[in-house]
ROTORDO-582215 format. One record per residue (C-alpha): residue number from 1; residue in three letters; z, x, y. Coordinates in nm, 2 decimals. Each point is the difference from the previous one (the first is absolute). Layout:
# ROTORDO-582215
<r><i>NUM</i><aa>ALA</aa><w>Z</w><u>X</u><v>Y</v></r>
...
# end
This chain:
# ROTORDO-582215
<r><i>1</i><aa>UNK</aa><w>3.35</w><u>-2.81</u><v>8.26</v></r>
<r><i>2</i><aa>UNK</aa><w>0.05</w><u>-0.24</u><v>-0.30</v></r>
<r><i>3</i><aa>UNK</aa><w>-0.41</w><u>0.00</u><v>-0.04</v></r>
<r><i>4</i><aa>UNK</aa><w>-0.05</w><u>0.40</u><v>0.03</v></r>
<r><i>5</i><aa>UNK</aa><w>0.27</w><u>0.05</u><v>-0.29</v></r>
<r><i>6</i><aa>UNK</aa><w>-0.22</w><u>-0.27</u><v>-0.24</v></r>
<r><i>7</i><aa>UNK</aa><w>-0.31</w><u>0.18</u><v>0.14</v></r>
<r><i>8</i><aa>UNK</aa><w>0.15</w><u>0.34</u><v>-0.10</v></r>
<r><i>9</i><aa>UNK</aa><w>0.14</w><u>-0.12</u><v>-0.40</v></r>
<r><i>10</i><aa>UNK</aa><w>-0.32</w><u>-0.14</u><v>0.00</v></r>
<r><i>11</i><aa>UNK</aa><w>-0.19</w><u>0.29</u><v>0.03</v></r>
<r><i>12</i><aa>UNK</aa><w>0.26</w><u>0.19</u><v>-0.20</v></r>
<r><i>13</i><aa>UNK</aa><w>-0.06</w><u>-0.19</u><v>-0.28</v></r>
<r><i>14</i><aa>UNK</aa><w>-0.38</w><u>0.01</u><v>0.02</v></r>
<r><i>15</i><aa>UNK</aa><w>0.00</w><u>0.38</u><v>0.03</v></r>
<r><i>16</i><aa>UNK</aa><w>0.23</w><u>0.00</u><v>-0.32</v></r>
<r><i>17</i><aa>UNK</aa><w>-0.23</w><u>-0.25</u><v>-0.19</v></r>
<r><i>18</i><aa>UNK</aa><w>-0.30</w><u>0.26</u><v>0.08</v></r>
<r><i>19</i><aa>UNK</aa><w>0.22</w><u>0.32</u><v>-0.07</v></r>
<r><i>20</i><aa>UNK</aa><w>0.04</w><u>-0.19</u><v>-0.39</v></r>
<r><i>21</i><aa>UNK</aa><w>-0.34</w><u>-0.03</u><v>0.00</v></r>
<r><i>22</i><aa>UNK</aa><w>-0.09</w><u>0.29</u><v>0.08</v></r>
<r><i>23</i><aa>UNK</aa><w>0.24</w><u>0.22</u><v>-0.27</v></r>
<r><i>24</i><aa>UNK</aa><w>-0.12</w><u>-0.29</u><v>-0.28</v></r>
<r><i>25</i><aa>UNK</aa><w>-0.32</w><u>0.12</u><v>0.07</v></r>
<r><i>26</i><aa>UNK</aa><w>0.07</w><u>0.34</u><v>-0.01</v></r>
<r><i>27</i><aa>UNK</aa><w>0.20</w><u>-0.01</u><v>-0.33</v></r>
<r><i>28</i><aa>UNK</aa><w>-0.34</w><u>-0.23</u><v>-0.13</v></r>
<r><i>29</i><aa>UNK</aa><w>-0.26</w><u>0.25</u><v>0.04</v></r>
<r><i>30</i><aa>UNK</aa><w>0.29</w><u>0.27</u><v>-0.09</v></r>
<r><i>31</i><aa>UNK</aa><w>0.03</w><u>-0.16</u><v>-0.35</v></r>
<r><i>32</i><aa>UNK</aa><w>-0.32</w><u>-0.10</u><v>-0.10</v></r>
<r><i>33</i><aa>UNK</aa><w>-0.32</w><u>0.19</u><v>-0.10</v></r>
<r><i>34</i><aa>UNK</aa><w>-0.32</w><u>0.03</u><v>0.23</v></r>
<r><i>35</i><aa>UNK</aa><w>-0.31</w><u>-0.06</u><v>-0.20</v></r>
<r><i>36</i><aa>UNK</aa><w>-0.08</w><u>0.36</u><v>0.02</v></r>
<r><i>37</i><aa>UNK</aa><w>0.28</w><u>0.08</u><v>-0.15</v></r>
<r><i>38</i><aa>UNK</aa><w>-0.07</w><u>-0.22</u><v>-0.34</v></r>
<r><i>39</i><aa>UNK</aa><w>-0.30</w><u>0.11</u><v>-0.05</v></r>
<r><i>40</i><aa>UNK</aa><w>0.16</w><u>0.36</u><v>-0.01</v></r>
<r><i>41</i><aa>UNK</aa><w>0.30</w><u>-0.15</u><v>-0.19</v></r>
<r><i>42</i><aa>UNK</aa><w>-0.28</w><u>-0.10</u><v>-0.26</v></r>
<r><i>43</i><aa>UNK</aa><w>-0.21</w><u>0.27</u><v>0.00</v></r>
<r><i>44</i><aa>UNK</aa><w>0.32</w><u>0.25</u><v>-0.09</v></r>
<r><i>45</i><aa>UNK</aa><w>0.05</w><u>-0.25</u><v>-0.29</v></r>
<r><i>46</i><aa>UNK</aa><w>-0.37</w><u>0.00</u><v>-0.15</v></r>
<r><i>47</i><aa>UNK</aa><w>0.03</w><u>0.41</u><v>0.06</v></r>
<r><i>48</i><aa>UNK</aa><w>0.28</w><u>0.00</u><v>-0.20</v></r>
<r><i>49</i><aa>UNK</aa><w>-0.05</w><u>-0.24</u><v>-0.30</v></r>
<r><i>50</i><aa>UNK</aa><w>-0.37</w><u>0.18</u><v>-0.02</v></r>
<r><i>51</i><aa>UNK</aa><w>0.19</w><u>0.33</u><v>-0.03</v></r>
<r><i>52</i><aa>UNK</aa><w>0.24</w><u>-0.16</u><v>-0.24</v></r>
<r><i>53</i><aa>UNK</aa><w>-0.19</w><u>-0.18</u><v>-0.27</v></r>
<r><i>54</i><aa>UNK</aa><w>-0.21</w><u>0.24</u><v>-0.17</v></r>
<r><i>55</i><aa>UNK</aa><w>0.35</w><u>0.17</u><v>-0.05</v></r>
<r><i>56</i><aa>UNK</aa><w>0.13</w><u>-0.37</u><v>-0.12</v></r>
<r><i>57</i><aa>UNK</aa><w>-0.28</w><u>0.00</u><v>-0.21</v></r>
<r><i>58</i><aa>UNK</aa><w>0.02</w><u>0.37</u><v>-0.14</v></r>
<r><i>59</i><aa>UNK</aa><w>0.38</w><u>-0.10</u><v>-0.09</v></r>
<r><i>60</i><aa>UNK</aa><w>-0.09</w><u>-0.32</u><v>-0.22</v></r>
<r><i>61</i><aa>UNK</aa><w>-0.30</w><u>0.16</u><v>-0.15</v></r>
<r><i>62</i><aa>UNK</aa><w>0.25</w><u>0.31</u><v>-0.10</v></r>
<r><i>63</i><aa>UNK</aa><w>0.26</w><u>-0.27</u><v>-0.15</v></r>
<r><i>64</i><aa>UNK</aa><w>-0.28</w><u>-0.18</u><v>-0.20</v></r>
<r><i>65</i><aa>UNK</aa><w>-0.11</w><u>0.36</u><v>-0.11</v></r>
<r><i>66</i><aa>UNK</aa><w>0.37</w><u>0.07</u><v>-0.15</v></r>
<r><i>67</i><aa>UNK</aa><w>0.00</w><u>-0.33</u><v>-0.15</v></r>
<r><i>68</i><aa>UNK</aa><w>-0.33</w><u>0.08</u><v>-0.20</v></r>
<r><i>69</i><aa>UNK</aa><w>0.14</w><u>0.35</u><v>-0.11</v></r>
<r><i>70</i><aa>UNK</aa><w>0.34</w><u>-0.18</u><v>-0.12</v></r>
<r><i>71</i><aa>UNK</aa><w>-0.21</w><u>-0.23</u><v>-0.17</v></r>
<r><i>72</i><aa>UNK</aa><w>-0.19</w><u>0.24</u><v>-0.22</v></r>
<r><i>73</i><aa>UNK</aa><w>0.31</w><u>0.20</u><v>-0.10</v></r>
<r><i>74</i><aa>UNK</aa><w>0.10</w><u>-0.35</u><v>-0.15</v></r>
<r><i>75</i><aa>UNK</aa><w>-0.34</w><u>0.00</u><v>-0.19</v></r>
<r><i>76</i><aa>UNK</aa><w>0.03</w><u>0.37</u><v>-0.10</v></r>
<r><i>77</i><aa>UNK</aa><w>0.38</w><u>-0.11</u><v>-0.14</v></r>
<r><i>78</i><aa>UNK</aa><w>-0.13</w><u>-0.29</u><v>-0.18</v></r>
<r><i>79</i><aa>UNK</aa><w>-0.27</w><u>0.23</u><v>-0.17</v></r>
<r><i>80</i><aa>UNK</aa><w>0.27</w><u>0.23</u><v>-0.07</v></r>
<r><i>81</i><aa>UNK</aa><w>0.20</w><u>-0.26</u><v>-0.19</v></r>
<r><i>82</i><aa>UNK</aa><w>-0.31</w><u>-0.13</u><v>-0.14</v></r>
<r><i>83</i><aa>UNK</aa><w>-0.12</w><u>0.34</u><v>-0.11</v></r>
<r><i>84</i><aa>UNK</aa><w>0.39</w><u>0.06</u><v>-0.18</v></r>
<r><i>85</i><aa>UNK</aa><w>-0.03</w><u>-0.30</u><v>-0.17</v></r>
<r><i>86</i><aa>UNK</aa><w>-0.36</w><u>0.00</u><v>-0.15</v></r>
<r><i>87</i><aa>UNK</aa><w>0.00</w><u>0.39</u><v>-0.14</v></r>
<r><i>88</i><aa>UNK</aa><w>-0.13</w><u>0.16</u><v>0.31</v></r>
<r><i>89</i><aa>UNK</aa><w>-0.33</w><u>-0.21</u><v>0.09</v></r>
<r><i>90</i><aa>UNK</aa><w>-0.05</w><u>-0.14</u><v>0.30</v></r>
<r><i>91</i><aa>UNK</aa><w>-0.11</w><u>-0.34</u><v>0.10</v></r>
<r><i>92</i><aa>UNK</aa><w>-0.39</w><u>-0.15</u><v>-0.11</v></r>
<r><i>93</i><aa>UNK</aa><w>-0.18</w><u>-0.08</u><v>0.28</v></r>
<r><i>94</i><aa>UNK</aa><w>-0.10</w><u>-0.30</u><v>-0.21</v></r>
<r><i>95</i><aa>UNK</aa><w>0.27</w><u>-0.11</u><v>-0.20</v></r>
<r><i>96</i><aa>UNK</aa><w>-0.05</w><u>-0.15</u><v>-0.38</v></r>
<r><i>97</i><aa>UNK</aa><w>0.07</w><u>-0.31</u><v>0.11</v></r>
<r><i>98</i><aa>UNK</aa><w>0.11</w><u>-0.25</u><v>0.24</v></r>
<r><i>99</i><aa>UNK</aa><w>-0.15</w><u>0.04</u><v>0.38</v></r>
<r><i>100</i><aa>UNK</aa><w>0.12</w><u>0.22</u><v>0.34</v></r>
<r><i>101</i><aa>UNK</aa><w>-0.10</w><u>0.32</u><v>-0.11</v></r>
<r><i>102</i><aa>UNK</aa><w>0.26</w><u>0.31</u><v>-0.06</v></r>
<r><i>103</i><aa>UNK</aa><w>0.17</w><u>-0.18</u><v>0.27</v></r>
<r><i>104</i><aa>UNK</aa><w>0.04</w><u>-0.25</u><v>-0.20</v></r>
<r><i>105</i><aa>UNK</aa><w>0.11</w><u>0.16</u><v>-0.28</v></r>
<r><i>106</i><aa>UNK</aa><w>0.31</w><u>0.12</u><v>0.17</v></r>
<r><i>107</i><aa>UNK</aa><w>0.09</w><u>-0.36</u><v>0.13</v></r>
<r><i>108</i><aa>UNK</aa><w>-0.04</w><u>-0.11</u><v>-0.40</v></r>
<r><i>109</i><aa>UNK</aa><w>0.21</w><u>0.29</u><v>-0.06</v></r>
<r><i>110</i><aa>UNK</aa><w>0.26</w><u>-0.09</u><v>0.22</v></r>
<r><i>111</i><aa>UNK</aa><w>0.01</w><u>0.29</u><v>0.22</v></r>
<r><i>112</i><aa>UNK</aa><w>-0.14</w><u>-0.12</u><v>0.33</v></r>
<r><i>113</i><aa>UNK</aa><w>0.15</w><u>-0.36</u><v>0.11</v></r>
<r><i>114</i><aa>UNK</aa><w>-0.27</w><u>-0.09</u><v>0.24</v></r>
<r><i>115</i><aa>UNK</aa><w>-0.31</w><u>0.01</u><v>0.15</v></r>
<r><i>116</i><aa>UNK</aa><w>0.10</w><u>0.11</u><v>0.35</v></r>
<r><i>117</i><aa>UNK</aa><w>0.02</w><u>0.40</u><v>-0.19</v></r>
<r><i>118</i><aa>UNK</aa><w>-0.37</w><u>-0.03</u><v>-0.02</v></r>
<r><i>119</i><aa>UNK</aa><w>0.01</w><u>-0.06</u><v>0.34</v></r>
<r><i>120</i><aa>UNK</aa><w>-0.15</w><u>0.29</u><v>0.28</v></r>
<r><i>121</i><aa>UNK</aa><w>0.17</w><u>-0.15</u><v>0.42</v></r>
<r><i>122</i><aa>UNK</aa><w>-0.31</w><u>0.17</u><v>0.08</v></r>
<r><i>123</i><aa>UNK</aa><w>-0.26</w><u>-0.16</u><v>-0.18</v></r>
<r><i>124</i><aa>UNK</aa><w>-0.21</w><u>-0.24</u><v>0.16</v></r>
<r><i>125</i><aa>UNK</aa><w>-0.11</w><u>-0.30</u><v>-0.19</v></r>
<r><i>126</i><aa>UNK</aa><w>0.15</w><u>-0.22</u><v>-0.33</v></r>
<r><i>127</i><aa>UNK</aa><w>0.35</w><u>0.09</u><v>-0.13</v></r>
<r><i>128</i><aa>UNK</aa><w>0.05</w><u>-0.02</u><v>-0.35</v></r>
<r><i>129</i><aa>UNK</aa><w>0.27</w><u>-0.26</u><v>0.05</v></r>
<r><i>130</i><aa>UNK</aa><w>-0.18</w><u>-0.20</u><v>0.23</v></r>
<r><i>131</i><aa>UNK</aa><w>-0.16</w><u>-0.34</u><v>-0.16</v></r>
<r><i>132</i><aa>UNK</aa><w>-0.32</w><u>-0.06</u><v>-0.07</v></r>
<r><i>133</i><aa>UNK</aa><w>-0.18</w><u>-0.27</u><v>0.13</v></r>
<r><i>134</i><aa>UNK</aa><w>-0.25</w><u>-0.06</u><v>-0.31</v></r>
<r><i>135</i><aa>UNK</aa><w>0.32</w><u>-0.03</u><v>-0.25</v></r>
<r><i>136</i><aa>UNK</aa><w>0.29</w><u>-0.06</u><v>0.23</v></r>
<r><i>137</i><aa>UNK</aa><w>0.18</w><u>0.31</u><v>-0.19</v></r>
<r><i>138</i><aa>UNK</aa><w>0.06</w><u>0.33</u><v>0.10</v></r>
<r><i>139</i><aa>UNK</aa><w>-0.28</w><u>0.26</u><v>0.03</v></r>
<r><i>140</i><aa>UNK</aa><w>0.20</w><u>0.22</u><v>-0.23</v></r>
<r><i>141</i><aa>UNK</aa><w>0.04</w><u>0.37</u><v>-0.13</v></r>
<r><i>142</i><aa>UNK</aa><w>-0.35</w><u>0.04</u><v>-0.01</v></r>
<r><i>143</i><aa>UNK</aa><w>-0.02</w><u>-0.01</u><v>0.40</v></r>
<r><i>144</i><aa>UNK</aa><w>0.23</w><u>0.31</u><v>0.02</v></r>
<r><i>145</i><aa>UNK</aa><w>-0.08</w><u>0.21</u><v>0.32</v></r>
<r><i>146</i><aa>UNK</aa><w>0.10</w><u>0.30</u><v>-0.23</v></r>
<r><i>147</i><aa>UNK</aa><w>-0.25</w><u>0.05</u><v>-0.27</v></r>
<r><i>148</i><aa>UNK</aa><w>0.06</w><u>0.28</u><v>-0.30</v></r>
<r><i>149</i><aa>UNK</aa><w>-0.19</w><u>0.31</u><v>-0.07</v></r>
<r><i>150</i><aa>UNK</aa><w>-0.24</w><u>-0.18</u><v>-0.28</v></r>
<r><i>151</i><aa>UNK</aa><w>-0.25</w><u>0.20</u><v>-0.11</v></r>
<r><i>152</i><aa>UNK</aa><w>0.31</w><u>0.32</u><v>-0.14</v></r>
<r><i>153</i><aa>UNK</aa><w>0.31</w><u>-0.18</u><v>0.01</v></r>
<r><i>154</i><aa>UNK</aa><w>-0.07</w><u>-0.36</u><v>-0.05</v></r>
<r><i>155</i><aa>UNK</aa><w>-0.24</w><u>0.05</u><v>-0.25</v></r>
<r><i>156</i><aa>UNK</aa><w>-0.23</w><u>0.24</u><v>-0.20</v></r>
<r><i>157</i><aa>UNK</aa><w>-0.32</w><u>-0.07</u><v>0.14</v></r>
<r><i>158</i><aa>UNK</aa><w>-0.07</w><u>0.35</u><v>0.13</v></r>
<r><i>159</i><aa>UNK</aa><w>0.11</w><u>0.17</u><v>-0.38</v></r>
<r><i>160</i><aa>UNK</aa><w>-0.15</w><u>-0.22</u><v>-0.26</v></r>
<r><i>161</i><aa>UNK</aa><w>-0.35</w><u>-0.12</u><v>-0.06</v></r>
<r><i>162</i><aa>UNK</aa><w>-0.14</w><u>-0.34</u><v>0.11</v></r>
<r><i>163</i><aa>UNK</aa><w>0.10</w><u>-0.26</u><v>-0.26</v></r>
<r><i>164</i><aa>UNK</aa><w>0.29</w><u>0.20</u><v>-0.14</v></r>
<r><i>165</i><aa>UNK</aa><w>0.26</w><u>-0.27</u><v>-0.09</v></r>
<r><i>166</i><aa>UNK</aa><w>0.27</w><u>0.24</u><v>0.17</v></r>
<r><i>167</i><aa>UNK</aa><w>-0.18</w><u>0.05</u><v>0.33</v></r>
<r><i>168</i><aa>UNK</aa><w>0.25</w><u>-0.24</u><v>0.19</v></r>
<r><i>169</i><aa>UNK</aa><w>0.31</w><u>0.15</u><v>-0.12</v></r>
<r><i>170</i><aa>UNK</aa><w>0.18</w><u>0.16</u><v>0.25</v></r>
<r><i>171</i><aa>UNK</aa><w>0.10</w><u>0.38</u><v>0.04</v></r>
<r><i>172</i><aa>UNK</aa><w>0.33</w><u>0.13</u><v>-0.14</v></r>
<r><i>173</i><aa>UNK</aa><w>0.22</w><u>0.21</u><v>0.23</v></r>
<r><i>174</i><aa>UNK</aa><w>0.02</w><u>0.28</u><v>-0.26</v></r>
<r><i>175</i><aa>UNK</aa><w>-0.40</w><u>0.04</u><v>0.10</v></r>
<r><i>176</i><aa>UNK</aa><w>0.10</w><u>0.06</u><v>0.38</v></r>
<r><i>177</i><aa>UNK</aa><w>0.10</w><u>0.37</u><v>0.03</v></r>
<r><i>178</i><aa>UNK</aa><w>0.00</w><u>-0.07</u><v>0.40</v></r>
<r><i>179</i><aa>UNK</aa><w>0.13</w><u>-0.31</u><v>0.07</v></r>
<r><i>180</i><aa>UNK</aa><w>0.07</w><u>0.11</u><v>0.35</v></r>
<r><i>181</i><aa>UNK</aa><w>-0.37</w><u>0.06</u><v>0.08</v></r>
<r><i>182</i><aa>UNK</aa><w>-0.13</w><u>-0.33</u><v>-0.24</v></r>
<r><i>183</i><aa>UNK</aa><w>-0.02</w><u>-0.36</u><v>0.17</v></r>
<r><i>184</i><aa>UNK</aa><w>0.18</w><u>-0.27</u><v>-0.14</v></r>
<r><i>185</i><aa>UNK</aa><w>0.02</w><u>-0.28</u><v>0.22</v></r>
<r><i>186</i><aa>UNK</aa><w>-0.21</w><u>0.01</u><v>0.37</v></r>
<r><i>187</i><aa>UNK</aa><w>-0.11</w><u>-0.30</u><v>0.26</v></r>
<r><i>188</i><aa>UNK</aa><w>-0.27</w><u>-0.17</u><v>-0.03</v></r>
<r><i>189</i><aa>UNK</aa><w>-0.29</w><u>-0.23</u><v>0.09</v></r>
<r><i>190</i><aa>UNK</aa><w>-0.29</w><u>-0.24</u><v>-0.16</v></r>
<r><i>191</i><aa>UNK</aa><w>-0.36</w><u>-0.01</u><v>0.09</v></r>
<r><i>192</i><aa>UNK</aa><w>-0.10</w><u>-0.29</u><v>-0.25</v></r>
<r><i>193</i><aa>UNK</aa><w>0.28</w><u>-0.25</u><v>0.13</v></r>
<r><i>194</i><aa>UNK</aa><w>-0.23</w><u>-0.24</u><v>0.25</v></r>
<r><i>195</i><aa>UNK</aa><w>0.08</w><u>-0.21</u><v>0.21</v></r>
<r><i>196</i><aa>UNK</aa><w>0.33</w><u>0.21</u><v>0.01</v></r>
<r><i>197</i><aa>UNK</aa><w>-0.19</w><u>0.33</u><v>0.14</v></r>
<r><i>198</i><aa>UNK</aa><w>-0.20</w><u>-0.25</u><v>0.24</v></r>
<r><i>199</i><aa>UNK</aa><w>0.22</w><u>0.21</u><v>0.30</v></r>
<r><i>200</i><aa>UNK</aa><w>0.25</w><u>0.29</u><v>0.05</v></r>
<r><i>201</i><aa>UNK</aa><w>0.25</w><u>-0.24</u><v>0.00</v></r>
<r><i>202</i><aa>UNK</aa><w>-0.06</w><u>-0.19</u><v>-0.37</v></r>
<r><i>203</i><aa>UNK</aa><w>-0.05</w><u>0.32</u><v>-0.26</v></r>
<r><i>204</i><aa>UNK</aa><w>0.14</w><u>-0.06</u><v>-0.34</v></r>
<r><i>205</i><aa>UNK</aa><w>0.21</w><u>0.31</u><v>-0.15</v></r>
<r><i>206</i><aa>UNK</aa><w>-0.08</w><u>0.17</u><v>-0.32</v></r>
<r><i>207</i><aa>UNK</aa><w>0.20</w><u>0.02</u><v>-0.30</v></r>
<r><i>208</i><aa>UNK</aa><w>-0.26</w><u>0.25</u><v>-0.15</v></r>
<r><i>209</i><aa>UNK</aa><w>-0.06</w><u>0.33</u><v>0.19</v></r>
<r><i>210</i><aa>UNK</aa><w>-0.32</w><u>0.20</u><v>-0.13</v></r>
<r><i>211</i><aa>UNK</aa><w>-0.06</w><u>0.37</u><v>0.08</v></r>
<r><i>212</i><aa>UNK</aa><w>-0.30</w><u>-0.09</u><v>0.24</v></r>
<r><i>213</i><aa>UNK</aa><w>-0.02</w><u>-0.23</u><v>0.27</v></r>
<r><i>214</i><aa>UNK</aa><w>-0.37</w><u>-0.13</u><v>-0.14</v></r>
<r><i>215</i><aa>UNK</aa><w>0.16</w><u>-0.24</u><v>-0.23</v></r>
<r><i>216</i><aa>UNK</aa><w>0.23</w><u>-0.33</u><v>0.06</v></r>
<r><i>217</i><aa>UNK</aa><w>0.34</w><u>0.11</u><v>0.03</v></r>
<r><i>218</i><aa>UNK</aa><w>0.07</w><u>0.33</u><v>0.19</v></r>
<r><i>219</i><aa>UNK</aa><w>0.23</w><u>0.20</u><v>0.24</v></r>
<r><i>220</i><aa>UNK</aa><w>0.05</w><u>-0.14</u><v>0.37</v></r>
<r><i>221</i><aa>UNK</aa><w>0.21</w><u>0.12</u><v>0.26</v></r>
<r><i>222</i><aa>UNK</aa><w>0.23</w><u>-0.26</u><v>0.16</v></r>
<r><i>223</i><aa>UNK</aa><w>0.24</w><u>0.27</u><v>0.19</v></r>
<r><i>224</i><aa>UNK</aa><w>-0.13</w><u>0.17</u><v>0.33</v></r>
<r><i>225</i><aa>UNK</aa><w>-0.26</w><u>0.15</u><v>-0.15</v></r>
<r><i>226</i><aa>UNK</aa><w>0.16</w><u>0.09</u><v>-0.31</v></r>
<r><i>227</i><aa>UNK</aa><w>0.10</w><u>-0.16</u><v>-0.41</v></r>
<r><i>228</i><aa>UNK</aa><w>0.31</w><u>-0.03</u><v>-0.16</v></r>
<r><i>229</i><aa>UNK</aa><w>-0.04</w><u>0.17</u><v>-0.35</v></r>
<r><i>230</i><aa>UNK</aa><w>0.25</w><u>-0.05</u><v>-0.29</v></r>
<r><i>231</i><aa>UNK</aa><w>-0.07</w><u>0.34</u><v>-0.22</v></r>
<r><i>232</i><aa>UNK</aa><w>0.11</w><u>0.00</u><v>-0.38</v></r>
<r><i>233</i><aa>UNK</aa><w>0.33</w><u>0.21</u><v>0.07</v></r>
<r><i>234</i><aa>UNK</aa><w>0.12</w><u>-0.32</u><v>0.22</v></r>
<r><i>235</i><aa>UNK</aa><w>-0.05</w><u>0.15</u><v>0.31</v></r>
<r><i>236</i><aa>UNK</aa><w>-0.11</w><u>-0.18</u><v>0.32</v></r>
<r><i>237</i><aa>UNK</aa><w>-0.26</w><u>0.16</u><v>0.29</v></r>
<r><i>238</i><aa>UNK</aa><w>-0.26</w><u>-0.07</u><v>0.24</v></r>
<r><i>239</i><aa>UNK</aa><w>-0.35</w><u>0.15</u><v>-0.04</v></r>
<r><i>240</i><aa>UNK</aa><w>-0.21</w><u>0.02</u><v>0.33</v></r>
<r><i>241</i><aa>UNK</aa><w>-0.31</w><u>-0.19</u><v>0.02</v></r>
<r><i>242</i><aa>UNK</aa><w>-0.15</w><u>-0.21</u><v>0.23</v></r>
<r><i>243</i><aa>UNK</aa><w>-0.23</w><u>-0.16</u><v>-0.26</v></r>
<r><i>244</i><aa>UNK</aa><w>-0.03</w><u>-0.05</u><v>-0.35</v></r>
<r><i>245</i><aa>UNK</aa><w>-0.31</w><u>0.25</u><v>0.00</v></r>
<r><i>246</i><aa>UNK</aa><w>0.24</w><u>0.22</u><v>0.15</v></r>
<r><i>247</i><aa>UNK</aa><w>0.28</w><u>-0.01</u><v>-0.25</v></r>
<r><i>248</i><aa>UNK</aa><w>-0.26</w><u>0.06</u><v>-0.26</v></r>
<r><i>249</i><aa>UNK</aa><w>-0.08</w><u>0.34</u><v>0.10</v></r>
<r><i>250</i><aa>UNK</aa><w>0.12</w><u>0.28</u><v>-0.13</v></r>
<r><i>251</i><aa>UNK</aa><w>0.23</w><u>0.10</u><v>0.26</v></r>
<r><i>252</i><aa>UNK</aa><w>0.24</w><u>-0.36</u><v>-0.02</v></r>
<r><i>253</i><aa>UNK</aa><w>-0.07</w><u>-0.17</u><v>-0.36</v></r>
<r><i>254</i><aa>UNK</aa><w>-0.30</w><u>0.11</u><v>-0.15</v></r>
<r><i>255</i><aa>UNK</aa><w>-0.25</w><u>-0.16</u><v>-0.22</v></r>
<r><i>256</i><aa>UNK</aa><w>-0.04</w><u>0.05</u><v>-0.37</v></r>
<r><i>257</i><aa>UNK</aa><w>-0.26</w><u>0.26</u><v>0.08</v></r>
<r><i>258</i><aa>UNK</aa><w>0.22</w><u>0.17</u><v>0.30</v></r>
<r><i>259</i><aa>UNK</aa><w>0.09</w><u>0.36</u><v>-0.18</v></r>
<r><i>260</i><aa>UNK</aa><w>0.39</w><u>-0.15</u><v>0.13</v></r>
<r><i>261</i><aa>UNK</aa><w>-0.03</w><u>-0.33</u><v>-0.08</v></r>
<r><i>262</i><aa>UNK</aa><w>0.37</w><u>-0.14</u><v>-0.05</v></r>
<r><i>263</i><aa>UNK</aa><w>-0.13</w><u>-0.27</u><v>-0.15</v></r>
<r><i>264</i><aa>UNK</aa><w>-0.05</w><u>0.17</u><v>-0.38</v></r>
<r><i>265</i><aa>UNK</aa><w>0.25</w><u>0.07</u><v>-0.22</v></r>
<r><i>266</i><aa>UNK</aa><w>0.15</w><u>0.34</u><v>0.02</v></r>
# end
């Protein structure tokens, strides 16, 4: 009798030993993924982030694009101040002295406090601020991603003869009867800046924006397809153009041929 009782706890036990088992495993497989299901785990992830990033990407581009606008309504307030202060003229693309172009001029002049306002977030290659490695000193104001209208409001180049001793004095806004439809200040981009325009990624901004694209410095679009133009009045918009040949027609900027050009003083 004593024996069959031990025999039966015995088994008892066993059965509950297997029974724990049994649910352990259960709750195991219950809780934890088959491979089958990771793979579709990460698959649903790479879907996803695919689906997000070029909206990611849309976002930052549209905050650097804001940025740059802000940016050149600072410009067009410092020419403003400039303009008030120096009997309507605005700024010489090359300045009577000293180095850093009209950019330059308005640090000298104390109305712009640093280089970073020269400064497109889209612009791929050397900031102004950035050091260089031949002087250990900053590239600066001559390195601006934002180049001024040269040929009609920088200078004179397009109104007086070759040789004229007045041909680099800038325009006076009393000659702009449409400042709304006359560039001031636009972005910009070099051609004779090697090694800088070796690649995409090293191109050396302009300070000096001509009214064709056949020469050094002239328009580039940085924005989607589009420019950022600063007009004389102060105002701030995008131009379409997917290329600086593009923004050169007559449709966008115009040349100084186009029958619209908005380069010319009018």
């Amino acid at each position: 009798m004593k024996n069959r009782v031990e025999e039966n706890f015995i088994k008892g036990l066993i059965n509950g030993v297997n029974e724990m088992r049994v649910k352990r495993r259960k709750l195991l497989i219950s809780n934890s993924f088959t491979l089958i299901e990771l793979l579709i785990t990460v698959a649903i992830i790479a879907i996803l982030a695919a689906m997000l990033l070029p909206a990611l990407n849309q976002a930052r581009e549209k905050a650097r694009d804001i940025s740059c606008v802000n940016k050149l309504k600072q410009l067009g307030l410092y020419s403003a101040l400039y303009q008030e202060d120096f009997n309507g003229y605005f700024t010489r693309t090359f300045p009577f002295s000293g180095s850093g172009g009209w950019g330059g001029t308005l640090m000298t002049c104390g109305y712009s406090k640093s280089l970073h306002d020269f400064e497109c977030p889209s612009h791929k290659g050397p900031k102004p601020s950035d050091i260089d490695p031949a002087t250990d000193a900053q590239y600066g104001a001559l390195w601006s991603h934002y180049g001024i209208n040269n040929m009609h409001i920088g200078s004179s180049i397009r109104y007086l003869p070759s040789g004229d001793p007045n041909i680099n004095d800038p325009a006076k806004n009393s000659q702009i009867r449409q400042p709304s439809q006359v560039i001031l200040i636009t972005e910009g981009r070099r051609t004779d800046s090697a090694p800088y325009n070796a690649s995409n990624s090293l191109i050396r901004g302009s300070y000096s924006i001509a009214d064709s694209n056949a020469v050094a410095g002239f328009a580039y679009p940085k924005h989607r397809s589009s420019i950022n133009v600063l007009w004389c009045d102060g105002h701030v918009d995008a131009v379409k153009g997917r290329t600086s040949a593009e923004l050169y027609l007559n449709y966008a900027l115009g040349s100084y041929t186009g029958f619209d050009s908005k380069w010319r003083r009018r």
